[in-house]
N, C-alpha and C positions, 0 to 999 in steps of 0.2 A: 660363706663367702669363698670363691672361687682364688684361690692362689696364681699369681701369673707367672709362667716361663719366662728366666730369663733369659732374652736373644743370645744365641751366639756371635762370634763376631764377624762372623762371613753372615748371619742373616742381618746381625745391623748392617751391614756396608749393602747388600743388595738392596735391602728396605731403602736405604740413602739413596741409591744409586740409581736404583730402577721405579723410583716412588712414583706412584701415577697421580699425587697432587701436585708434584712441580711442572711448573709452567715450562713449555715447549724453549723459551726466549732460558729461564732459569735451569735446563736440564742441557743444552747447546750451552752454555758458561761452566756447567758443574764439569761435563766432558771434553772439554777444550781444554779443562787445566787441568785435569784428570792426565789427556794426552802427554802435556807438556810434561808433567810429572814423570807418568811414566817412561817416556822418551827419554828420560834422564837416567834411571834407574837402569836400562837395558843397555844406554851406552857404556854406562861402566862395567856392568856386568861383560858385554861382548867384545873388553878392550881388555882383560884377561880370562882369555877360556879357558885356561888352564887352570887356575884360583875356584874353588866348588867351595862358593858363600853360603857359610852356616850362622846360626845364630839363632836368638828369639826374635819372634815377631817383634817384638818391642826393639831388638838392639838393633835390628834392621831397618826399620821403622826411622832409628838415630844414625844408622849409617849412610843411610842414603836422603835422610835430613827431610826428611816426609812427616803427616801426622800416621798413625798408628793406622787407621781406618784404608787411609792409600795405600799402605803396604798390603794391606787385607786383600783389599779391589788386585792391586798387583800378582801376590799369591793366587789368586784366583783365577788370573788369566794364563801364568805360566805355567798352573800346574801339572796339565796334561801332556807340558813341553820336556817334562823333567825323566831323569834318567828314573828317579824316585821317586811316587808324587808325596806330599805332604798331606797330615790329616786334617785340610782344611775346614771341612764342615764341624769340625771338634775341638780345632783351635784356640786358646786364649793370647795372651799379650806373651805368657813363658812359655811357649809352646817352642823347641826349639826344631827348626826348619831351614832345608838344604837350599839351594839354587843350580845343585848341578844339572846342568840340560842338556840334552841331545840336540844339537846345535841344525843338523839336519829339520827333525823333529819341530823346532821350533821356528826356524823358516817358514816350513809347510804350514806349519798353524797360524802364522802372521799373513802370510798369504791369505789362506782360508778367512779372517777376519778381517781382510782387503784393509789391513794396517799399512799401508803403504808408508805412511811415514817412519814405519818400525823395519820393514824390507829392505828399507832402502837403504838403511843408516850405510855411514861410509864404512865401519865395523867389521860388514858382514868382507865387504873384499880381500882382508887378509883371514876368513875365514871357513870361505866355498872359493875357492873360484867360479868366475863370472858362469861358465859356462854348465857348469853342475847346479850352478844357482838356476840357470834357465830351463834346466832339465826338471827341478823340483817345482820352480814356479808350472811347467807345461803338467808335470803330472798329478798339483792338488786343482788346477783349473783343471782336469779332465777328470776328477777322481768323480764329480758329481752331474757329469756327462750321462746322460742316459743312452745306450744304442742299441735299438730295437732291432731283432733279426729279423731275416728278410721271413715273409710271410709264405706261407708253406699252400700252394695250389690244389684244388681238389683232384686235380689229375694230373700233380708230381707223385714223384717217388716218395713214398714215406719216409720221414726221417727215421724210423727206429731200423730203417736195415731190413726189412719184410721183403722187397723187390715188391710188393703188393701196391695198387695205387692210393695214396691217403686218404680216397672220398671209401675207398673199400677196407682200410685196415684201421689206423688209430683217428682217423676224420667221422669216425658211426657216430 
């Protein structure tokens, strides 16, 4: 008899989260209060940036009055925001983990994740000004801009510097 792996807790919460048997109508409810959830956690988080929240998963889980699983989903999205990431793939409930973020850093990845309701919080004002906030919003929407150079004629100048014409030198 084959013994079963037991899930981590970042694979229980994706399994929850991303389950392909919940209903469209049931997966739109689980992420709405997901949302709200999170939306909560980030405010307090971004209402002292100076405070770098430690703890276990479990005491944070009780700090910001969540079930244990939404702090998981939460670790999970901020952790690439952070100055440190955490070892979420290995994680249990005593796992003790930081929240210090690069507040730049984690902008850019809320953007990136078109969390507009997380960009926008009133929070971030006393903590970008508006117009560095505009600068970051303009450079993770261009970071995935592709721009093709201009296409090289058969009878331009080569680009390598040859003075030779392109259909004669690297165009063979």
């Amino acid at each position: 008899m084959e013994e079963q792996k037991e899930l981590t807790l970042l694979e229980t919460w994706r399994g929850i989260a991303y389950s392909a048997e919940m209903s469209q109508k049931d997966s739109d409810r689980f992420w709405s209060n997901y949302f709200v959830l999170e939306k909560g956690i980030y405010e307090q988080i971004l209402a002292n940036p100076d405070e770098v929240v430690t703890g276990t998963v479990k005491e944070l889980a009780e700090k910001y009055k969540v079930e244990l699983l939404i702090m998981v989903g939460f670790l999970d999205g901020i952790n690439e925001s952070l100055k440190q990431e955490n070892p979420i793939d290995t994680m249990t409930e005593d796992t003790v983990v930081n929240l210090g973020y690069d507040k730049e850093l984690l902008y850019k990845n809320m953007v990136e994740a078109k969390a507009e309701w997380l960009y926008t919080l009133e929070a971030w004002d006393s903590l970008i000004d508006e117009d560095r906030r505009k600068v970051l919003y303009k450079e993770q929407k261009s970071s995935h801009t592709v721009v093709k150079a201009a296409k090289v004629g058969r009878n331009d100048q080569c680009p390598c510097g040859s003075g030779k014409k392109y259909k004669f030198c690297c165009g063979k």
